[in-house]
N, C-alpha and C positions, 0 to 999 in steps of 0.2 A: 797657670803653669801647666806644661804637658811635659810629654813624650819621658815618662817617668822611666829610671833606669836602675836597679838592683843590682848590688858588687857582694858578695860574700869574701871575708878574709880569715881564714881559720890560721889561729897559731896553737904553740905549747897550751896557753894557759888561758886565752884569750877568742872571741869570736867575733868579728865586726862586721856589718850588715850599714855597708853606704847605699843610700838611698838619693839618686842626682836628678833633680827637676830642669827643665831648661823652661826659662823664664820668659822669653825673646832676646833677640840680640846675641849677644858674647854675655851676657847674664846666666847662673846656673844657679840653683840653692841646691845646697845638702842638707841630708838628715843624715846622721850618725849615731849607730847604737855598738857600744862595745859592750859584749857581754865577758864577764868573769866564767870558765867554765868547769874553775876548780872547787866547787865549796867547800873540801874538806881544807883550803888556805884560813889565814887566819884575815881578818879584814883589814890589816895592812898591807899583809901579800897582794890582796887580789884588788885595792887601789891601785900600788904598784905595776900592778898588771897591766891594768885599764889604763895608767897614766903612761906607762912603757907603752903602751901601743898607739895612743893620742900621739904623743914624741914623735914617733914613728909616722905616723900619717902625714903629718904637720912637714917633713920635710922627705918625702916620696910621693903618697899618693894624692896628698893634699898640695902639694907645695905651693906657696902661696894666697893657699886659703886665709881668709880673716873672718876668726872666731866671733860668732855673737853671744854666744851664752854655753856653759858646759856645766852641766848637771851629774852629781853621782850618789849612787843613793847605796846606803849601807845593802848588802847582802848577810842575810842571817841564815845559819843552819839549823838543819828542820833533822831533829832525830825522832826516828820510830824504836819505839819498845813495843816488843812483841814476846 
């Protein structure tokens, strides 16, 4: 794969970083990373978040796409005591 391509998507709550390879052909693969970019949510908000912006891909910037695997991994919050 070449001629690799970087889309940044900033929202409220969310930050998405498309990554588009072209294959050959009318063939493309993506990599998709949404970040959560609120930690002080609690870990369903910020699923929510990440799943609200998936939604959103799937029928704008994705339109068409067909998912092969979607992965989400808990976010934990990290407090300092000082």
């Amino acid at each position: 794969m070449n001629n690799k391509k970087q889309q940044n998507i900033q929202s409220e709550k969310t930050l998405t970083e498309i990554f588009k390879y072209n294959a050959g052909g009318e063939a493309s693969e993506y990599h998709i990373i949404i970040h959560s970019t609120k930690p002080e949510d609690t870990y369903e908000e910020q699923l929510n978040a990440v799943l609200n912006t998936y939604d959103y891909l799937l029928t704008q910037e994705l339109k068409g796409a067909n998912v092969i695997s979607l992965v989400t991994l808990p976010i934990r919050q990290i407090h300092y005591w000082h």
